[in-house]
C-alpha positions in Angstrom: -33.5 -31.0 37.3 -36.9 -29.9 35.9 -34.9 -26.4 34.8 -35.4 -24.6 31.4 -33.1 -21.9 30.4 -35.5 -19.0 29.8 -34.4 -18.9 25.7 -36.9 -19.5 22.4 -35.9 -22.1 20.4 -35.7 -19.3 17.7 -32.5 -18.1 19.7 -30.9 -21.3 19.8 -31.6 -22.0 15.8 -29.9 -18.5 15.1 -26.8 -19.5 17.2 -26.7 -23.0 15.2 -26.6 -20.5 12.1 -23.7 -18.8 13.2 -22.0 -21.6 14.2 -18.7 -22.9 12.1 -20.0 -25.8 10.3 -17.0 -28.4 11.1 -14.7 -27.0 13.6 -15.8 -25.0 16.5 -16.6 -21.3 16.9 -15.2 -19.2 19.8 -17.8 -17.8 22.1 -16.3 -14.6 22.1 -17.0 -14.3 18.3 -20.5 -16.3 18.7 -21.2 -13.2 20.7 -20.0 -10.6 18.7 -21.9 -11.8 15.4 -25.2 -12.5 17.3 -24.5 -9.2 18.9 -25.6 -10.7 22.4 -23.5 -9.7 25.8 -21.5 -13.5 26.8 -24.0 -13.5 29.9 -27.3 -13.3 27.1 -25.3 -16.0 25.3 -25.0 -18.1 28.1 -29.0 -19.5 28.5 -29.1 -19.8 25.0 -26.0 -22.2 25.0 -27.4 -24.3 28.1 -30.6 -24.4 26.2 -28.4 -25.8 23.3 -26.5 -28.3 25.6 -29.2 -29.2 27.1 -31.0 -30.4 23.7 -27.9 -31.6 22.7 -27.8 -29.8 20.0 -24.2 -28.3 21.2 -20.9 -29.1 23.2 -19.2 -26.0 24.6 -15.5 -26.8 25.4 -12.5 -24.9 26.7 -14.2 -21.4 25.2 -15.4 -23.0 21.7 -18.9 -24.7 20.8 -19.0 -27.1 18.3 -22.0 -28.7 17.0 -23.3 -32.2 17.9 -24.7 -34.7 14.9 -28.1 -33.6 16.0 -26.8 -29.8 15.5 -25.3 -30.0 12.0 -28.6 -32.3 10.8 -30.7 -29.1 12.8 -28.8 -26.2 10.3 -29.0 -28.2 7.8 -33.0 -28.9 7.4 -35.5 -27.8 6.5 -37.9 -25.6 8.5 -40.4 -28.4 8.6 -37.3 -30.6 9.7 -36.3 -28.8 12.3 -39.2 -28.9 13.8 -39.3 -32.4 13.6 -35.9 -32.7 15.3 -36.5 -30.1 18.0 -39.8 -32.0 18.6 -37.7 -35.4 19.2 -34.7 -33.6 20.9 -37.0 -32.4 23.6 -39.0 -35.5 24.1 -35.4 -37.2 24.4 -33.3 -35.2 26.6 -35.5 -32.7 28.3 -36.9 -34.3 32.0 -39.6 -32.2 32.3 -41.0 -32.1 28.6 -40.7 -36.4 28.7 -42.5 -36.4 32.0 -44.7 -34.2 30.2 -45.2 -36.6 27.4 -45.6 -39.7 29.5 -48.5 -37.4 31.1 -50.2 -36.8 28.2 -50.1 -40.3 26.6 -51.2 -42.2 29.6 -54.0 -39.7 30.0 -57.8 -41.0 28.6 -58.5 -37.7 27.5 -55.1 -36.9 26.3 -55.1 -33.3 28.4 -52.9 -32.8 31.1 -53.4 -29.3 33.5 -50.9 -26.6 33.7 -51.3 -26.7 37.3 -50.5 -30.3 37.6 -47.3 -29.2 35.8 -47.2 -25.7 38.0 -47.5 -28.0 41.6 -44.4 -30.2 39.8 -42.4 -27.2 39.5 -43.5 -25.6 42.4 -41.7 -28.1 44.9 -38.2 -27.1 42.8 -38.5 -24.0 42.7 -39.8 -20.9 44.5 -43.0 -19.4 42.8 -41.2 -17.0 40.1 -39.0 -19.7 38.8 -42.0 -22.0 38.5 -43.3 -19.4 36.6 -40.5 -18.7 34.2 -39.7 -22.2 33.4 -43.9 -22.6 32.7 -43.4 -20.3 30.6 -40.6 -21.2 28.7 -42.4 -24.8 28.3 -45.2 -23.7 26.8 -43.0 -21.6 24.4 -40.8 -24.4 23.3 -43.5 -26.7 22.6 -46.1 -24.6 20.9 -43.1 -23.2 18.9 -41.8 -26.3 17.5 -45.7 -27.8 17.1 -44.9 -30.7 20.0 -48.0 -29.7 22.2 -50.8 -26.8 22.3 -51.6 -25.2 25.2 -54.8 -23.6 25.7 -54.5 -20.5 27.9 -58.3 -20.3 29.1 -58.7 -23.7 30.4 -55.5 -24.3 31.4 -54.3 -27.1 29.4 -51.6 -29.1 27.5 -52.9 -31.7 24.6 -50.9 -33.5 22.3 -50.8 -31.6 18.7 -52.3 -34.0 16.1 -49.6 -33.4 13.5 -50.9 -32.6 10.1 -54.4 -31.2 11.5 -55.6 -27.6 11.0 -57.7 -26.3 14.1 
């Protein structure tokens, strides 16, 4: 599925923070210290499954190899790892990529991606997930996304513009 859970990365790095290091952490107490209602914590932990950054098992969460290297980086290396953990494990963000390598100008149109999600999902989904796309790869520096024409372009890492 082409789904996003409608969570910032930011969310999902502040529940790795709370997380106990080697065992597992309850999800009742995950939600009490991030102050968060279970059904708010809930996206953010599919987001965080979905990135496999997190297993959630029998009520406790524990944090996957890519999780624990994720807390323990720094800010410059999480992005890093978010940028390869969505290129890995999310379908839309590597169809995304494939897009955007194989294309000569190295642009790909939001509404090429909006028509993708559009035959998923009924307009307001397509919508939110868009959104949350262009939120979790602008935030961790994977791809811009120019608003006014309506595109996605590779960002050249180390390039100020």
């Amino acid at each position: 599925s082409l789904a996003l859970p409608p969570v910032s990365l930011g969310a999902i790095g502040d529940l790795i923070a709370t997380v106990d290091y080697d065992g597992g952490t309850s999800l009742a107490e995950l939600a009490d210290d991030l102050v968060l209602e279970l059904d708010e914590l809930l996206p953010i932990l599919d987001a965080g499954e979905l990135l496999q950054l997190m297993e959630v098992e029998e009520g406790q969460l524990r944090l996957t190899a890519a999780g624990q290297q994720l807390r323990a980086a720094s800010e410059e290396g999480q992005q890093e790892l978010l940028r390869a953990q969505l290129v890995a494990h999310v379908p839309l963000i590597r169809r995304l990529q494939a897009d955007l390598e194989t294309s000569p100008r190295g642009e790909v149109e939001g509404d090429t991606v909006l028509e993708l999600l559009n035959e998923q999902f009924t307009r307001t989904e397509a919508a939110a997930v868009f959104g949350t796309l262009v939120s979790w790869t602008r935030s961790c520096g994977l791809y811009r996304y120019n608003r006014e024409q309506d595109v996605f372009r590779l960002a050249e890492l180390g390039t100020d513009d």
